[in-house]
Each structure stands twice: as structure tokens, then as C-alpha cells.
N, C-alpha and C positions, 0 to 999 in steps of 0.2 A: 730819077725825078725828071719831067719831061722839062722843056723851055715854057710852055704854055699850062705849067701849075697855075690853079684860081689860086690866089690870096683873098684877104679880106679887101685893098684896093681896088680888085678887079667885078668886085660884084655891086654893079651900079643901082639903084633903083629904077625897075625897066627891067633889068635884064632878065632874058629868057633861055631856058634849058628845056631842051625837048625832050622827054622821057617815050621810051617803050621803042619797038612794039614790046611785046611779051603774051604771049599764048597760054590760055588757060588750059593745062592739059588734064584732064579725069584722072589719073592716077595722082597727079599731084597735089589736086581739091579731095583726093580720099585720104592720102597717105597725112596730110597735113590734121584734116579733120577727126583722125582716128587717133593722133599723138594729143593735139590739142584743144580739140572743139564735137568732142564724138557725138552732132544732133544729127538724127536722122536724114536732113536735107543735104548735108555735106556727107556724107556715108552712103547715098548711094542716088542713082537714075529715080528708083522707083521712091527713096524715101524723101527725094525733091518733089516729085511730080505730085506725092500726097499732100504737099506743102504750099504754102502761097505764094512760095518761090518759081511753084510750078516745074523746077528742074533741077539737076544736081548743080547746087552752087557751089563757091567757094565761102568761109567763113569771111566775115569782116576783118578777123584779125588775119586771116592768109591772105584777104587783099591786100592790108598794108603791109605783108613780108613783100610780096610782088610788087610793089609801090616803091620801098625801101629799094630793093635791087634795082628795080630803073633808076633811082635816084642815086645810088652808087655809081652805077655803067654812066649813067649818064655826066656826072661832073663832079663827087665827092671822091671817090679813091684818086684820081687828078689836085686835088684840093689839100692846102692846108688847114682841113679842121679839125677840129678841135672834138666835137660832139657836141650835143645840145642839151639844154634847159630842161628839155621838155617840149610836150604838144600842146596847143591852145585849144585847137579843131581838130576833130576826126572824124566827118561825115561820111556815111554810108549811104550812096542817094537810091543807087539800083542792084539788083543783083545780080552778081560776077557769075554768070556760067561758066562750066567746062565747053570748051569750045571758044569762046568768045576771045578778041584778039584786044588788050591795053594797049593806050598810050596817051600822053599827056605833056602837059609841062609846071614846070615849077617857076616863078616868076619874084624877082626879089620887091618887095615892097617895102621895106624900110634898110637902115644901116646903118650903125651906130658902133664907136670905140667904147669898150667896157672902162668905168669911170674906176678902179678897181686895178684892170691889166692892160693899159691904154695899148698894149702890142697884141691885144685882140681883140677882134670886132664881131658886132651881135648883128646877123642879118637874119634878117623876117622874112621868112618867102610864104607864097600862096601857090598849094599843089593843088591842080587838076587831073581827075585822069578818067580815060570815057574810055567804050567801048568800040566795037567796030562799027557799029551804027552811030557815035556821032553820041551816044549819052553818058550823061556827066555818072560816073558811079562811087567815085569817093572825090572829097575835099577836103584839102587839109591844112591850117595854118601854122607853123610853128617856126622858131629860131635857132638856128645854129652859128656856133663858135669858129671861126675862123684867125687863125694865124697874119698878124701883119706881112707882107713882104721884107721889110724894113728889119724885122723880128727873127727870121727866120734862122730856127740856129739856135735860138735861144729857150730856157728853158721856161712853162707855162709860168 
């Protein structure tokens, strides 16, 4: 456990975590899409270019695995959480080529102690995450559970 774990104190309203980079690689947008999304446009060059994606993309749900992983690398495996509720948002704005380079940030918007397990706090962040060009290609709101400082040690 480092010196500089988040707790649930240290996540301010404001604060920001910078996600990514992370590279879309072609094998990755097939192998994902053939386990779990086998459409045409994620399966292959040619069955993107047929599509109004115009290119082999990645699925929406394998953007958000590549989304989840910046958001790990970037300050959850560091973190006392707990896991969350749930999603609010899942916006899909563009689509994720192979090739194209993520990154983003995650930005806390609220924070509140569970009325319930006051030794853990519900923080609401707002995920952005764009392409190498500068466009927004998913958005996401949701809340996750955090361990008090205070708490640490002790059982949920």
C-alpha cells in the first residue's frame, strides 16, 4: 500500500485524474468483438468501411473496457474502493478506431458519506475521454464507493 492511497477524504469536488493514453490496436477491436459483439464493423477493415462507421471500430462496450483500464492505471487500484452502484451515463459520442490514440479525465463532482456506512463515501465523477484529434468519444457519469481514511482496516 503506497503513502499516497486516495481515500474517500482525498477526493475533493474539482479534482481531476488524467486518463490514458491508450492505443487502439486492430487485433484488440477483433479479438474483443468476436468474444463479445461479433457485428460486422468490429470483425473486420472491410466490414467497417461497409458501415457508417466507415472503419473497423471498436464496440461501445470495448470502449468502456479501455476506459475502465485508464481509470484503474490511472487512480483506482491506488484507491480504497470499494466498487460502485452503478452507471448513470454511458455515452457513445464517436467512433473508436483501430489506430486512434484515448485519453481523458475523470473529474469528481459531488461527495458524500453513506448515511448507512458513514466509513464510506459516494463520490460522483464525470468521465471524458477523446481521441487523438481532440474528440469527445464517450461520456460517462457514475459513483463509486470509497473507504474512509479514518476506517481503514475495518470491515465494510
Amino acid at each position: 500500500m503506497s503513502a499516497d492511497r486516495l481515500y474517500y477524504e482525498d477526493l475533493d469536488v474539482g479534482r481531476v485524474f488524467e486518463l490514458g493514453p491508450k492505443q487502439v490496436v486492430a487485433e484488440e477491436v477483433i479479438a474483443f468483438a468476436t468474444e463479445f459483439d461479433p457485428q460486422p464493423m468490429h470483425l473486420s477493415e472491410e466490414g467497417g468501411k461497409a458501415s457508417i462507421l466507415g472503419a473497423l471500430s471498436a464496440s461501445g462496450w470495448h470502449t468502456s473496457s479501455m476506459f475502465m483500464r485508464m481509470m484503474i492505471d490511472a487512480y483506482l487500484l491506488n484507491s480504497a474502493s470499494e466498487g460502485s452502484p452503478g452507471i448513470d451515463v454511458m455515452e457513445w459520442k464517436r467512433p473508436v478506431h483501430a489506430g486512434d490514440t484515448l485519453s481523458g479525465r475523470s473529474t469528481v463532482l459531488s461527495a458524500r458519506p453513506m448515511r448507512s456506512r458513514p466509513h464510506i463515501g459516494i463520490v460522483k465523477f464525470r468521465h471524458e475521454v477523446e481521441n487523438q484529434r481532440g474528440e469527445m468519444v464517450l461520456v460517462s457519469e457514475n459513483s463509486i464507493m470509497f473507504r474512509s481514511r479514518a476506517a481503514e482496516g475495518q470491515a465494510a
